[in-house]
BAPATOR-218918 format. One line per 8 residues: for each residue z, x, y negated of N, C-alpha, C, O. Coordinates in steps of 0.001 Angstrom, whole numbers, plus 500000, padded with zeros to 6 digits. Example, Ala and Ser with C-alpha at 12.3 -4.5 7.8 and 13.67 -1.06 7.14 Angstrom:
507800 513190 505690 507800 512300 504500 507800 513200 503300 508465 514236 503319 | 507080 512850 502250 507140 513670 501060 507870 512900 499970 508039 513409 498862
This chain:
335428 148209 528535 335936 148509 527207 335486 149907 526771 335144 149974 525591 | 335410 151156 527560 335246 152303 527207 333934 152210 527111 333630 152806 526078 | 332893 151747 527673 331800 151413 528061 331233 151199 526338 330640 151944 525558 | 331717 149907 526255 331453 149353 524997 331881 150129 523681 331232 149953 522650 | 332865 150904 523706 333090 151590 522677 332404 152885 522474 332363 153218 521290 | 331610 154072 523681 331136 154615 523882 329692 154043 523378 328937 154926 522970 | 329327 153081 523351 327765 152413 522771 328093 151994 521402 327132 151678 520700 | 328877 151953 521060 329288 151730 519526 329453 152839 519064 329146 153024 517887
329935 153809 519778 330038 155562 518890 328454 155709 518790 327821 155619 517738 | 327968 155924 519927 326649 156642 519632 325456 155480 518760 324295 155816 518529 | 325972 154255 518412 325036 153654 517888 325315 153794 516074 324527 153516 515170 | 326617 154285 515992 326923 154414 514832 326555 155698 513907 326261 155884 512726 | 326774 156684 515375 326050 157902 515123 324523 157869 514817 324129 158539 513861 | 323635 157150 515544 322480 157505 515738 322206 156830 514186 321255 157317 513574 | 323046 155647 513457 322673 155216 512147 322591 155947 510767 321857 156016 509780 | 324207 156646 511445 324234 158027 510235 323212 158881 510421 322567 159309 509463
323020 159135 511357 321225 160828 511848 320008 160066 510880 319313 160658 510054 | 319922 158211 511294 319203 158029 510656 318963 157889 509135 317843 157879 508624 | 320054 157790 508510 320126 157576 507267 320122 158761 506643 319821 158813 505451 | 320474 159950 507394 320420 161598 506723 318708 161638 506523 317947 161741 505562 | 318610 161536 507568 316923 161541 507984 316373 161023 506960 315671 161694 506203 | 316639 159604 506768 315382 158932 505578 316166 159068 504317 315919 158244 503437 | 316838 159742 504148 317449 159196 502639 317938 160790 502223 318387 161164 501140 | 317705 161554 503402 318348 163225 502813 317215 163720 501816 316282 163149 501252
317570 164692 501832 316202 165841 500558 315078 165722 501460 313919 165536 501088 | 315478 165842 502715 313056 165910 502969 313032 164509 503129 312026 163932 502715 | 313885 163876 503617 313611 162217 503505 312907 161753 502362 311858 161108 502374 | 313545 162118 501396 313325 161522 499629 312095 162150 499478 311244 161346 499098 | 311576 163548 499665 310224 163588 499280 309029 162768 500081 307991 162355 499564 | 309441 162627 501527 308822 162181 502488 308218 160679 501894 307026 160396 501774 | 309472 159742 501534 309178 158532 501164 308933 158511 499745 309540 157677 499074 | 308100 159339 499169 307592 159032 498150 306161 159111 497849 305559 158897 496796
305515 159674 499677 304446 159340 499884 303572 158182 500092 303476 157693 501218 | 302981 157747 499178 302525 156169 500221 302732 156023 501656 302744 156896 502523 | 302881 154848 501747 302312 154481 503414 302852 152652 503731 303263 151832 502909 | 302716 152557 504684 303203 150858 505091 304728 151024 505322 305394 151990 505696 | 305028 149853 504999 306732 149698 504540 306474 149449 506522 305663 148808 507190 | 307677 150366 506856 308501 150374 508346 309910 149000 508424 310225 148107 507637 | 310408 149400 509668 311260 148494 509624 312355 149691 509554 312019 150870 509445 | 313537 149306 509618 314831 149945 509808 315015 150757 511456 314862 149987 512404
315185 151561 511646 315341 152513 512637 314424 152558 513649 314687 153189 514673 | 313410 151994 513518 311747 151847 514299 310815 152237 513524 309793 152603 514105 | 310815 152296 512159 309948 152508 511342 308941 152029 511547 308949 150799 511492 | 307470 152775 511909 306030 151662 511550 305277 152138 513249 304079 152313 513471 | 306238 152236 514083 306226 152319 515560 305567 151021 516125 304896 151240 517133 | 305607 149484 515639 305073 148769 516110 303506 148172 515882 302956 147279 516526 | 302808 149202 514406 301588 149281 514454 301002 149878 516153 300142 149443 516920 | 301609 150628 516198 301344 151220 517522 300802 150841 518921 299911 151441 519523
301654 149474 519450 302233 148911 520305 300898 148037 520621 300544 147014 520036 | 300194 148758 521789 298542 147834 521916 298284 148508 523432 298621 149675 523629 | 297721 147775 524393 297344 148092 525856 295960 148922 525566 295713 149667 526515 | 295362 148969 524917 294237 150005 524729 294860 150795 523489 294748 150426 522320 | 295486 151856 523891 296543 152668 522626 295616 153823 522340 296344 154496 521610 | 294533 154462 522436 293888 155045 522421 292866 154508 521163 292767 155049 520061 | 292429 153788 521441 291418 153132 520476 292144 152542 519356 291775 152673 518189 | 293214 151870 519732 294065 151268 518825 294634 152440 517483 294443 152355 516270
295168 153203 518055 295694 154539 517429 294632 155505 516532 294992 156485 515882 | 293599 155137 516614 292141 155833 516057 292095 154703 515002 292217 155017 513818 | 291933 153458 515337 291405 152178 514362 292556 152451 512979 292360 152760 511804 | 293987 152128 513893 294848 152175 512818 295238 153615 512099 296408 153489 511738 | 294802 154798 511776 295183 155969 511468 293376 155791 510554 293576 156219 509418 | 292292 155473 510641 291314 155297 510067 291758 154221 509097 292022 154613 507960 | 291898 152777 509389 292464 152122 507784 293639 152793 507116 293633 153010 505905 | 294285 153004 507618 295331 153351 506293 295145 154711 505814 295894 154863 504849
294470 155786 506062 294099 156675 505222 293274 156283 504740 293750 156448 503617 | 291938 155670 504462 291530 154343 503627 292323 154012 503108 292756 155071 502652 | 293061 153131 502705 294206 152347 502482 294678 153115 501561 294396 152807 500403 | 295773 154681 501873 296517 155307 501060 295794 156253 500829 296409 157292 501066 | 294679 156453 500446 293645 157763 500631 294451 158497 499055 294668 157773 498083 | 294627 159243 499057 294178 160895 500285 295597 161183 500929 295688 162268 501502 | 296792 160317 500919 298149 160688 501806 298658 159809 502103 298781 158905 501277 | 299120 159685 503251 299340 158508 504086 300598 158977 504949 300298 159841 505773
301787 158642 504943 302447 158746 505527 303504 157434 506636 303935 156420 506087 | 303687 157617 507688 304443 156941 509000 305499 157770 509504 305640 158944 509844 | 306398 156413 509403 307667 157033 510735 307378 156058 512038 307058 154911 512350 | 307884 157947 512811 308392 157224 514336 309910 157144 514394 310583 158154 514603 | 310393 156064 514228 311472 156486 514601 312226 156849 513313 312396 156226 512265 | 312684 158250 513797 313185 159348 513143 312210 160288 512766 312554 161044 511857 | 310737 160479 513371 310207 161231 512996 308899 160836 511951 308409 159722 512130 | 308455 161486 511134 307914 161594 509878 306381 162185 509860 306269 163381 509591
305441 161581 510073 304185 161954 510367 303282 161805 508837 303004 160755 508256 | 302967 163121 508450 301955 162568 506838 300405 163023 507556 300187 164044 508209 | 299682 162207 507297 298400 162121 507427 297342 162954 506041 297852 162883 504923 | 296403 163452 506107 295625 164506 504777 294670 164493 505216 294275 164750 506353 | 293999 164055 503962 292045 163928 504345 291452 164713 503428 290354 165249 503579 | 292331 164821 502228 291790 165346 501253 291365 166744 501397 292337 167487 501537 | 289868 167541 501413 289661 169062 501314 290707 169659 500755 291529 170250 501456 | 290813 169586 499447 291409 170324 498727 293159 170568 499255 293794 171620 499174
293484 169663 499622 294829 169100 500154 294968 170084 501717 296106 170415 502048 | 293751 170515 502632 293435 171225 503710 294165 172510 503263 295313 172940 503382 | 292686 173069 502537 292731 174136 501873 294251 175316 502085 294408 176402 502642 | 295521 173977 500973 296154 174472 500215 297102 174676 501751 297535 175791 502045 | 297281 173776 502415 298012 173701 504043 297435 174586 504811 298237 175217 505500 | 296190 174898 504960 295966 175661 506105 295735 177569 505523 295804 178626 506150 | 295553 177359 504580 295632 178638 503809 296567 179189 503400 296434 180089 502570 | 298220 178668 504033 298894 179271 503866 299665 180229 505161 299421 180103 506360
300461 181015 504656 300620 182154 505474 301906 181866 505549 302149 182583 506520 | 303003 181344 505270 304068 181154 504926 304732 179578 505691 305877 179600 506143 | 303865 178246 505763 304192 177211 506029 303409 176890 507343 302479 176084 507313 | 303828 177594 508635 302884 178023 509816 303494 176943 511028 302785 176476 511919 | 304739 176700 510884 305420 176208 511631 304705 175342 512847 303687 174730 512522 | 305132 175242 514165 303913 173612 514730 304586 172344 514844 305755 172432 515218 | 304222 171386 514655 304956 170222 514670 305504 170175 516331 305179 171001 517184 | 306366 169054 516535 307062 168705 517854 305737 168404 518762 305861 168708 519949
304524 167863 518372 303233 167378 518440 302644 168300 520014 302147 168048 521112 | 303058 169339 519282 302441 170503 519866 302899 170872 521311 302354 171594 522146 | 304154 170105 521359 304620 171209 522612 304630 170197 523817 305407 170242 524770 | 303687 169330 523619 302811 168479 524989 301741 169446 525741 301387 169350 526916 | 301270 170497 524686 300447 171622 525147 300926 172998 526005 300302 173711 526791 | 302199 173046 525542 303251 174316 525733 302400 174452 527489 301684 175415 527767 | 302633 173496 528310 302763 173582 529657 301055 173962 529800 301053 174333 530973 | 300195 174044 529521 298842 174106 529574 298480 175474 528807 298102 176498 529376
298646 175331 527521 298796 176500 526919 299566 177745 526889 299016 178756 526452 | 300685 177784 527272 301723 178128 527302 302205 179214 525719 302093 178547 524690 | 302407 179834 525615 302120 180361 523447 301391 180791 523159 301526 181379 522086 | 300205 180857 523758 299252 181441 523099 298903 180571 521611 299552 179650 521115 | 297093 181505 520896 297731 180957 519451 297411 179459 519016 297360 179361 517790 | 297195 178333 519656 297311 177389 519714 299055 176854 519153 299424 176481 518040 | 299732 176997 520275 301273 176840 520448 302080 177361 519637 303090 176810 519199 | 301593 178753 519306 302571 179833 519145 303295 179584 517459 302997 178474 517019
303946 180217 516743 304264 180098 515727 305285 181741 515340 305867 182557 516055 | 305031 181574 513585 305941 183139 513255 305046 184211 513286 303851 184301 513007 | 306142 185251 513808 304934 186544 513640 304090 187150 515187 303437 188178 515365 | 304487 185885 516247 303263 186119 517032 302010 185467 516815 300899 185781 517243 | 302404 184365 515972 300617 183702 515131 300442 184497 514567 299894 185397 515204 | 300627 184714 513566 300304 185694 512474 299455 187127 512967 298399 187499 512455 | 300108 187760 513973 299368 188998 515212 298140 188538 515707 297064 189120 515567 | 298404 187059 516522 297248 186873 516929 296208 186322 516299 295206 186053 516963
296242 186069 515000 295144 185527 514196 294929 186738 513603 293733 186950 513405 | 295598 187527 513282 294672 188929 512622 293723 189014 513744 292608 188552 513501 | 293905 189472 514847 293480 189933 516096 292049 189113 516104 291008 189685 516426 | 292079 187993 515797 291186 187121 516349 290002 186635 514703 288818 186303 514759 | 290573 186721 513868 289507 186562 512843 288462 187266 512723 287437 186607 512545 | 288314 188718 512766 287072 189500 512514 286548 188588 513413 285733 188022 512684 | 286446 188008 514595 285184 187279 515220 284850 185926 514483 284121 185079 515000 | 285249 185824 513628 284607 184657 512804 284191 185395 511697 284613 184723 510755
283561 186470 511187 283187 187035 510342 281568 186520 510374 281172 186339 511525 | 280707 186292 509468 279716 185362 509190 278776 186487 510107 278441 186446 511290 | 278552 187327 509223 277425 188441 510157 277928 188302 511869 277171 188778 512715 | 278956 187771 512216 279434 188229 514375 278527 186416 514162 277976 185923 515146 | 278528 186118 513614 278147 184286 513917 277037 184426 513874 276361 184098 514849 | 276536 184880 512908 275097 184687 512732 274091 185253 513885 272930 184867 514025 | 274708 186184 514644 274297 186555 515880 274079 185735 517203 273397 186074 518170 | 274719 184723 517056 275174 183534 517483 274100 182275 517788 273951 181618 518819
273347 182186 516373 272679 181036 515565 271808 180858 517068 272159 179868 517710 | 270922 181544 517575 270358 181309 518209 270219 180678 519436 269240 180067 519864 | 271482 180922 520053 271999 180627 521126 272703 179240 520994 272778 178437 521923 | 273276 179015 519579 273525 177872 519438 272350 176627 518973 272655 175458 518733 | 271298 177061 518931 270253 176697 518130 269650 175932 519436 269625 174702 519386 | 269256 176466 520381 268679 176520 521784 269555 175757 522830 269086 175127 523777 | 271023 175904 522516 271717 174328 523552 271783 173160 522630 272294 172110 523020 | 271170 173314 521118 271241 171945 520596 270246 171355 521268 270465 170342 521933
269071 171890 521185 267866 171580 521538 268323 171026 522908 268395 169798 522970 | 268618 171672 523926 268582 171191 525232 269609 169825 525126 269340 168907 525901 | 270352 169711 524537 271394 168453 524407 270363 167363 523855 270087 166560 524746 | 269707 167097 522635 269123 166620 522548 268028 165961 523360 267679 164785 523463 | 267497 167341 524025 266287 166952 525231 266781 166099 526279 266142 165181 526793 | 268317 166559 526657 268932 165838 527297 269213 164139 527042 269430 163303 527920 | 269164 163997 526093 269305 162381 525155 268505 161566 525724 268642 160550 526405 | 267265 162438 525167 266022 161590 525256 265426 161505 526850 264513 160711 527080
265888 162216 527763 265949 161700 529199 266416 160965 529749 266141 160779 530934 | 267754 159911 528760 268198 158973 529462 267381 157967 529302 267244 157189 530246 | 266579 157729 527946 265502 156939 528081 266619 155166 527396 267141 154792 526346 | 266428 154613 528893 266938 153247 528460 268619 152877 528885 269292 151865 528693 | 268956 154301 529601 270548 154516 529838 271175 154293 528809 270881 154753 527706 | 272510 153250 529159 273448 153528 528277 274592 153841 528493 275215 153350 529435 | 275200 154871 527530 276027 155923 528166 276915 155278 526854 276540 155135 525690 | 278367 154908 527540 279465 154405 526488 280272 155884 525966 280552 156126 524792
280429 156374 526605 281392 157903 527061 280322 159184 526543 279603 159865 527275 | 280437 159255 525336 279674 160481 525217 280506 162080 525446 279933 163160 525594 | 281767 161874 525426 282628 162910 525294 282090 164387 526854 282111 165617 526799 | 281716 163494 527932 281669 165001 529119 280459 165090 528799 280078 166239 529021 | 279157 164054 528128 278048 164605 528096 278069 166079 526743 277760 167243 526999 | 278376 165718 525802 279079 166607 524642 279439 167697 525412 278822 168761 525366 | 280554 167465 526229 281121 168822 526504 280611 170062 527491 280953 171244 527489 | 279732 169401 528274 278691 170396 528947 277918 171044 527924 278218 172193 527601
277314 170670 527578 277087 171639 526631 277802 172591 525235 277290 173662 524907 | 278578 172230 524775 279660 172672 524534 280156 173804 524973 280391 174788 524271 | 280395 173674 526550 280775 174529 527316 279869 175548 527544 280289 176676 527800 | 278397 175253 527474 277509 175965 527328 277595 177444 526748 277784 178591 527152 | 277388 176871 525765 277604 177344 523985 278419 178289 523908 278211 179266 523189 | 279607 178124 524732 280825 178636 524299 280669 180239 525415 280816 181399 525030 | 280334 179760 526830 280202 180550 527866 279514 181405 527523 279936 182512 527854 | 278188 181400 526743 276948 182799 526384 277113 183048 525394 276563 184111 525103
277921 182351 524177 278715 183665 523000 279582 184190 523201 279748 185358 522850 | 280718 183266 524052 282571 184161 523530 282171 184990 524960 282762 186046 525184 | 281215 184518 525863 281478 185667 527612 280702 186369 528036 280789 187179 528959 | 279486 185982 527078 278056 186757 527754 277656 185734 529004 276668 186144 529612 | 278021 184913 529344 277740 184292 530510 277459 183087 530293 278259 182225 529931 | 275718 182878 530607 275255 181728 530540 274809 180827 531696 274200 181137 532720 | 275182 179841 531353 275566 178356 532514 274058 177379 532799 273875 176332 533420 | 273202 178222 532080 271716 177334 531865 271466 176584 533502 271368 175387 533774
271421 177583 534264 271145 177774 535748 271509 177335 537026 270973 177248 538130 | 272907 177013 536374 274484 177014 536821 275229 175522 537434 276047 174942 536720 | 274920 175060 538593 275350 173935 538583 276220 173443 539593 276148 172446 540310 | 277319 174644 539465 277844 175166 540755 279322 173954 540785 279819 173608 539713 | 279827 173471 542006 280696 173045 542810 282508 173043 541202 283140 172198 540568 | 282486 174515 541349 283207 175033 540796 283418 174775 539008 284471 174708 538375 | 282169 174680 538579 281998 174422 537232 282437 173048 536792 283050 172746 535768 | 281921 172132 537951 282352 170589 537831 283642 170114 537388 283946 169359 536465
284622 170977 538610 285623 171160 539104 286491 171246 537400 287253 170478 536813 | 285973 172408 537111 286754 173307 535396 286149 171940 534511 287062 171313 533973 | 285037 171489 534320 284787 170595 533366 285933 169088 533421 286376 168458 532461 | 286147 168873 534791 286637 167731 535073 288134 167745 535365 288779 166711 535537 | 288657 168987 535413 289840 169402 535274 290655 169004 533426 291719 168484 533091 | 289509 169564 532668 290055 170194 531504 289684 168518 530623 290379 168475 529608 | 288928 167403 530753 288951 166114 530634 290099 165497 530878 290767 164838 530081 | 290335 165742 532094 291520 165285 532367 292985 165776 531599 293575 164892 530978
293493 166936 531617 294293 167663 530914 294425 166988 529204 295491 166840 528607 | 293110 166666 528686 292700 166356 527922 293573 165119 527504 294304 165224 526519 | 293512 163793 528317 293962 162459 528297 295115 162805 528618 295938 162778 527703 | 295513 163171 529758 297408 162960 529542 297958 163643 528897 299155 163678 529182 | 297482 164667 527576 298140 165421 526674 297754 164121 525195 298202 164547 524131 | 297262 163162 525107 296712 162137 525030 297690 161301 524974 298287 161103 523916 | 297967 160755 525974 298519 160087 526332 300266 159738 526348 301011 158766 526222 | 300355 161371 526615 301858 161844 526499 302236 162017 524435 303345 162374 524038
C-alpha cells in the first residue's frame, strides 16, 4: 500500500514538472518552434530508439532540419533540444557575450576536460577566451598557411597510396594528420618523422574517449 502510494506521489509529481516544463514561459516559446509532434512525457525520444544509434541519430537530425529548415526543435523527455543551421541564426548565438551558458550536453566532457574552456562557463569563459583569441588573429594564421598547406598535401598523397583499398572509417585516417597540423603550429613540434609506440597510444586513446562521450 505505501509502496503504491509512494509511485503515485512521484508519478503525479513528475506530471506536474512536466507540464511546468512544456506549457511554462520557456515551454511556450520552445513549442512554437517547428519540429515533429512528440508523444506525452517521452516526447520525440522514440525517433531515437535504433541498434546502430550513431548513424541513426546523424540520418534523423539531417531530415528534419531539412524538414523544419532553418529551426528544428525535439524533446527528450523533459529536455528541449533546438537544432540551427541557419548562418545568420550562428552569428547572432555565438556572438553573444551574454547567452554563454553550456547545455547539460556538455558535462559528459567535465570528466575528460575537466573546466577548461570547452566546459567552462561565466566569467572563467569569458577570461579564457580573451586569453586565447589574439591566436586566431588572421596575420598569427597566416603564418600557419604553410604548414597547413604541406600536411594537406601529404594526406592526400596518402589517399592515393591506398590505390584499390577501401577504407570505410575515414575518421583515424583524418585524424593523423590533423594531429599533425595541430602538433607543428600550436607546439612547434612536428610528427612528420614520428612513429613512435607512444603517439599510437594518444591517437587511439583520444578515438576512443571520443565514442563513449558519444555514446554516453
Amino acid at each position: 500500500m505505501f509502496v503504491t502510494l509512494l509511485l503515485l506521489l512521484v508519478l503525479i509529481g513528475y506530471l506536474t514538472y512536466h507540464y511546468y516544463v512544456q506549457y511554462g514561459p520557456n515551454g511556450r516559446l520552445i513549442n512554437k518552434i517547428p519540429g515533429p509532434i512528440g508523444y506525452p512525457i517521452i516526447g520525440n525520444i522514440l525517433l531515437f530508439t535504433r541498434i546502430d544509434l550513431l548513424e541513426h541519430i546523424w540520418k534523423v537530425h539531417f531530415n528534419l532540419i531539412n524538414q523544419y529548415y532553418p529551426l528544428c526543435k525535439i524533446w527528450f523527455f523533459l529536455i528541449p533540444i533546438v537544432a540551427i543551421r541557419h548562418p545568420d541564426d550562428l552569428e547572432v548565438i555565438l556572438g553573444s557575450t551574454k547567452h554563454i551558458e553550456k547545455s547539460k550536453i556538455y558535462d559528459v566532457l567535465k570528466s575528460w576536460f575537466n573546466t577548461g574552456l570547452i566546459v567552462s562557463k561565466g566569467s572563467k569563459w569569458q577570461s579564457r577566451r580573451k586569453i586565447l583569441t589574439p591566436t586566431f588573429h588572421f596575420n598569427i594564421l597566416q603564418q600557419f598557411a604553410k604548414i597547413l598547406i604541406e600536411e594537406g598535401e601529404r594526406m592526400s598523397t596518402s589517399l592515393k597510396n591506398t590505390e584499390d583499398t577501401i577504407t570505410k572509417d575515414l575518421i583515424p585516417f583524418i585524424g593523423v594528420h590533423t594531429m599533425n597540423a595541430l602538433c607543428e603550429t600550436a607546439m612547434g613540434t612536428s610528427l612528420k618523422e614520428t612513429d613512435s609506440f607512444h603517439i599510437q597510444q594518444y591517437r587511439k586513446a583520444f578515438h576512443q574517449l571520443t565514442k563513449i562521450c558519444l555514446y554516453r
